[in-house]
MARZAMI-322612 format. One record per residue (C-alpha): y, z, x; residue in three letters. Coordinates in steps of 0.2 Angstrom, whole numbers, padded with zeros to 4 digits, always signed. Example, Ala and Ser with C-alpha at 12.3 -4.5 7.8 and 13.67 -1.06 7.14 Angstrom:
REM residues 2
-0022+0039+0062Ala;-0005+0036+0068Ser;
This chain:
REM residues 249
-0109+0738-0044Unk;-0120+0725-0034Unk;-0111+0710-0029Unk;-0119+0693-0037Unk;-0129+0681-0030Unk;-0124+0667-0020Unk;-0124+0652-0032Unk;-0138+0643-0021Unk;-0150+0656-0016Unk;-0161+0643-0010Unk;-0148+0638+0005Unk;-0146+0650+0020Unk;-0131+0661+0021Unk;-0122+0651+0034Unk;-0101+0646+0035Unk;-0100+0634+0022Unk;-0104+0615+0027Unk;-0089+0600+0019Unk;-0093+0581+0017Unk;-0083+0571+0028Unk;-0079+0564+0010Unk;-0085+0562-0005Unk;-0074+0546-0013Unk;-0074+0529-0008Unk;-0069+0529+0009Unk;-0085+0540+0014Unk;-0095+0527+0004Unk;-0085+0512+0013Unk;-0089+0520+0029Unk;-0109+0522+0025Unk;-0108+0503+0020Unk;-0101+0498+0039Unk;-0112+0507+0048Unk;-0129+0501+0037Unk;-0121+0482+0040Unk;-0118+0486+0059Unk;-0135+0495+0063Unk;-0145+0481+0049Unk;-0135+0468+0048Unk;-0128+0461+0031Unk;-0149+0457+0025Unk;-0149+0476+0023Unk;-0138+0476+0008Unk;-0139+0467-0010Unk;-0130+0453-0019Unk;-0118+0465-0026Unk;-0115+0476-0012Unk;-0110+0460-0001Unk;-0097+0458-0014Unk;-0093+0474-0015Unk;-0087+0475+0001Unk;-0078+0459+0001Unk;-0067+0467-0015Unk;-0063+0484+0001Unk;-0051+0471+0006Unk;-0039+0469-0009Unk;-0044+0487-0017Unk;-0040+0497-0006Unk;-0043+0514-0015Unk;-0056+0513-0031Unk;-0075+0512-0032Unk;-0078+0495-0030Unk;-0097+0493-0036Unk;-0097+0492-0055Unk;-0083+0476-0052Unk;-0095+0468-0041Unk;-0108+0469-0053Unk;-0096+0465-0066Unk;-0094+0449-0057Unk;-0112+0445-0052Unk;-0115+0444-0070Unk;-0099+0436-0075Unk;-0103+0421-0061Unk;-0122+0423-0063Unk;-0124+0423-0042Unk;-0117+0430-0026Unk;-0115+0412-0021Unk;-0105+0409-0040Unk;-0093+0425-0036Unk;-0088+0415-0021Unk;-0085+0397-0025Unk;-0078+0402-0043Unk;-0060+0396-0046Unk;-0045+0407-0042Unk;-0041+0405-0062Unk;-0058+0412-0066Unk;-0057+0426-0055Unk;-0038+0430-0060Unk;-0043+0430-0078Unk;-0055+0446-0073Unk;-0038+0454-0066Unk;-0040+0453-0048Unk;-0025+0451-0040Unk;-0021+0437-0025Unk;-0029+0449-0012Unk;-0045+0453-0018Unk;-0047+0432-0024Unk;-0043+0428-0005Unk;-0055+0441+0001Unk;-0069+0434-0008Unk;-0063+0414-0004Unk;-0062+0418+0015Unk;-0082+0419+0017Unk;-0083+0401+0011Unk;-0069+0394+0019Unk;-0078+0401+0036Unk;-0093+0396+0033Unk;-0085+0375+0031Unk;-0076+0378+0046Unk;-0092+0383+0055Unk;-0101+0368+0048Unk;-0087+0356+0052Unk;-0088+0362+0071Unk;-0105+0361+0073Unk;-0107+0344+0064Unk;-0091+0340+0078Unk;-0104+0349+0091Unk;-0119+0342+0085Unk;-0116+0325+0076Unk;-0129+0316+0065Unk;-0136+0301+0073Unk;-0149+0294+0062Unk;-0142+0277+0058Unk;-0135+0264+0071Unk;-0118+0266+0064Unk;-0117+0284+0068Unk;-0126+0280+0084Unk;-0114+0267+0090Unk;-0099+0276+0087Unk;-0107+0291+0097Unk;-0106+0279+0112Unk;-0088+0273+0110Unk;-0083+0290+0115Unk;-0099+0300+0122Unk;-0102+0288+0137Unk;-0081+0286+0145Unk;-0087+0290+0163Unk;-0103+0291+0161Unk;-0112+0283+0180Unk;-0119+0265+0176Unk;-0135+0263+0179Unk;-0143+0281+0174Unk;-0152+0284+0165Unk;-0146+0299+0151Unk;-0156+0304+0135Unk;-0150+0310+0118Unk;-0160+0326+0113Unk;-0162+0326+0093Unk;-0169+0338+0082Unk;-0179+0335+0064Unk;-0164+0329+0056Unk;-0157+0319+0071Unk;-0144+0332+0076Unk;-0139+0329+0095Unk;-0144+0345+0102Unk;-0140+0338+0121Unk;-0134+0326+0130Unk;-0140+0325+0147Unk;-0142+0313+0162Unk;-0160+0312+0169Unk;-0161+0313+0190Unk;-0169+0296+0197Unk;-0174+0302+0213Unk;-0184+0316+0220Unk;-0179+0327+0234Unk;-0186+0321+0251Unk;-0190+0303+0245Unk;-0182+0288+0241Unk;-0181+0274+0226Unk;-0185+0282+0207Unk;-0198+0292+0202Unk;-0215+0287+0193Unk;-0212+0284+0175Unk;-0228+0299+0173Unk;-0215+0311+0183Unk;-0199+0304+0175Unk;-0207+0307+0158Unk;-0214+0326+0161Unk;-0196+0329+0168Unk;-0188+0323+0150Unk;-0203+0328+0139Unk;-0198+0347+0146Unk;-0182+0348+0144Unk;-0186+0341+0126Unk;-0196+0358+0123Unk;-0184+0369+0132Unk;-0169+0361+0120Unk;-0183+0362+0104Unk;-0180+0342+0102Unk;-0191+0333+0092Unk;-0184+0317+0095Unk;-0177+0305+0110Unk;-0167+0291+0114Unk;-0162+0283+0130Unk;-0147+0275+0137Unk;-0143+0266+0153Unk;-0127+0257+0156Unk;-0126+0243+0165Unk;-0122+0244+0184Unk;-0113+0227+0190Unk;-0124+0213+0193Unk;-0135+0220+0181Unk;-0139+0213+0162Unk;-0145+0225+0143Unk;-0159+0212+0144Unk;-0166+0215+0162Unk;-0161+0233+0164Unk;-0170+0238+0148Unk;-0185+0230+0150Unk;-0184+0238+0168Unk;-0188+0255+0156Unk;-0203+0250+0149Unk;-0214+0257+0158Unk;-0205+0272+0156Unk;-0203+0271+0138Unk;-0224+0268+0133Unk;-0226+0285+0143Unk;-0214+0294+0134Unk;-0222+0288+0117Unk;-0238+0292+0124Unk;-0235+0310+0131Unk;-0222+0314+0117Unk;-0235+0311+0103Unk;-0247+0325+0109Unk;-0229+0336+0110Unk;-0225+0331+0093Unk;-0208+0323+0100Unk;-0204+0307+0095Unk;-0198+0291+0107Unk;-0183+0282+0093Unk;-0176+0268+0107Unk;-0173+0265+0124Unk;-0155+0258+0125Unk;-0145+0247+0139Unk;-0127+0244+0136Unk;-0114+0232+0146Unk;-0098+0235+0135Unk;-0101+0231+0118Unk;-0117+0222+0117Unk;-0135+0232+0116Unk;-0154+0228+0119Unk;-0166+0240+0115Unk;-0184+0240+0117Unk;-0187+0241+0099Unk;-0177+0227+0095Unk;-0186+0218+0107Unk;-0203+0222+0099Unk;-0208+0232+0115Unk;-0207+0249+0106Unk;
């Protein structure tokens, strides 16, 4: 009597071939590597949250629950800031509800420490305050300039040299200003403002004025750079002049 057929003809007669698994934790591990080799964009809504719920489930397909919950919370972004109640009364226990309230706690605390790192300066209040603490040791008399983006986020704070190599006295305003105006590009800045401090002897009013020329080149290079000129600041302990106060800006 002729032995049967193999019950796949089509596939060569080879020693058989066994998935590393064929449950959730092969489907787990596919998941890692797709985020690792394509990053999180490569995966849906509900896949995101699916992985999230790997955390407080450990054993059980966790794909129709996700999905479950995209529609119960109508958004990836509603499964995530819905309340603990609401996501306990779909039976999740306390593990799975911290799992999925941990991406938004991170992402405040990343916020927080880069409004810390990069503060908003678009009012004088904010601005002023900046000062109390930013300029403590700062050298008096130099000349330092805030770096903002569109929003006037501080994206640097940096002293500006006053002197070339090989030569004495400040530079040229021309000079002094293609120095800052690339740095602005290299930092992405679209906005400035400048601070001097007083040195002894020296008052806001004559030390800012002394920047003028410095400050109408800036406008002027800075326009065709899309960068903007705010103010040109001097300070001498709590009092300030600017050049825009001054009508001069």
């Amino acid at each position: 009597m002729d032995a049967p057929p193999p019950p796949f003809p089509h596939l060569p007669n080879s020693e058989p071939r066994h998935f590393a698994s064929t449950g959730p934790t092969g489907h787990r591990a596919r998941m890692r590597e797709r985020v690792l080799a394509r990053g999180a964009a490569a995966l849906a809504d509900y896949e995101l949250v699916e992985m999230l719920l790997f955390f407080g489930i450990p054993r059980r397909d966790t794909k129709p629950l996700a999905k479950l919950l995209i529609n119960r919370f109508g958004s990836f972004a509603g499964v995530l800031n819905a309340p603990a109640g609401a996501l306990h009364a779909v039976q999740l226990n306390d593990e799975t509800v911290a799992a999925l309230k941990l991406p938004v706690l991170a992402a405040r605390r990343l916020a927080d420490a880069e409004a810390r790192a990069r503060p908003l300066l678009g009012n004088w209040e904010a601005l002023l305050s900046y000062f109390d603490t930013a300029l403590h040791g700062a050298v008096p008399g130099q000349l330092r300039i805030l770096f903002l983006d569109n929003r006037n986020r501080l994206l640097g704070d940096e002293a500006v040299p006053s002197e070339n190599k090989g030569t004495a006295g400040r530079r040229g305003p021309r000079i002094e200003a293609a120095t800052i105006l690339r740095r602005a590009l290299t930092l992405h800045a679209t906005a400035l403002i400048g601070i001097r401090l007083c040195a002894a002897g020296q008052t806001p009013d004559q030390l800012v004025i002394a920047d003028e020329s410095l400050a109408r080149e800036l406008v002027r290079a800075g326009a065709l750079l899309a960068i903007t000129v705010h103010d040109m600041l001097a300070l001498q302990g709590g009092r300030w002049v600017s050049l825009k106060q001054l009508g001069k800006l």
